[in-house]
Structure formats: C-alpha cells, structure tokens
C-alpha positions, 0 to 999 in steps of 0.5 A: 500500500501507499502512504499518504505521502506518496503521490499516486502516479496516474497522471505519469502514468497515463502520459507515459501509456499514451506515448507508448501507445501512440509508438506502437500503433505508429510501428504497426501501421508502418508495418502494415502499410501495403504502399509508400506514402507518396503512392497511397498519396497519389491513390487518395487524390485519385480518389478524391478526383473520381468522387468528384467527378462522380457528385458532379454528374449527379447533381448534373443529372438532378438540376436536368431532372429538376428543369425537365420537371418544372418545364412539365409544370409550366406547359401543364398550368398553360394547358390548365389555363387554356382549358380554363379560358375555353371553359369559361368563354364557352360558359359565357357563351351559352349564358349569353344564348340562354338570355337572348331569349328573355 
C-alpha cells in the first residue's frame, strides 16, 4: 500500500501509456502499410478526383431532372389555363344564348 505521502502516479502514468501507445500503433501501421506514402498519396487524390467527378454528374443529372420537371409544370398550368379560358368563354357563351331569349 501507499502512504499518504506518496503521490499516486496516474497522471505519469497515463502520459507515459499514451506515448507508448501512440509508438506502437505508429510501428504497426508502418508495418502494415501495403504502399509508400507518396503512392497511397497519389491513390487518395485519385480518389478524391473520381468522387468528384462522380457528385458532379449527379447533381448534373438532378438540376436536368429538376428543369425537365418544372418545364412539365409550366406547359401543364398553360394547358390548365387554356382549358380554363375555353371553359369559361364557352360558359359565357351559352349564358349569353340562354338570355337572348328573355
């Protein structure tokens, strides 16, 4: 047991497992590393390089999707609206021909 004097330790303790830790895993994923840096460099920028294109033709397909659907919509409230107009003036006509009689 520890007196009361003694300090604990955790604190060196845990500053002293962190480095070793931090050795460790360094040694290991050198080891196990299966391309130099500067290739698994190259093959991240790649990466990056084809998800970015690959986002940019999605949202090239989404915006023309986006406009085919608006262009649809405005084409269908013109047909509603010449199909209003026709209804209406037809309407008016018909009021007019019932009146003429009176």
């Amino acid at each position: 047991m520890r007196g009361n004097n003694e300090p604990s330790g955790t604190a060196s303790g845990f500053i002293a497992g962190a480095i070793c830790g931090a050795v460790i895993g360094t040694v290991v994923g050198l080891l196990v590393a299966t391309k130099p840096g500067e290739e698994l460099r190259g093959q991240i920028a790649e990466s990056a390089s084809r998800f970015r294109r690959k986002v940019g033709n999605a949202y090239d397909r989404a915006t023309e999707t986006v406009n085919d659907t608006i262009d649809r919509g405005r084409e269908a409230v013109r047909r509603g609206q010449h199909e209003f107009d026709s209804a209406r003036n037809e309407s008016g006509q018909n009021f007019e021909r019932s009146t003429d009689g009176y």
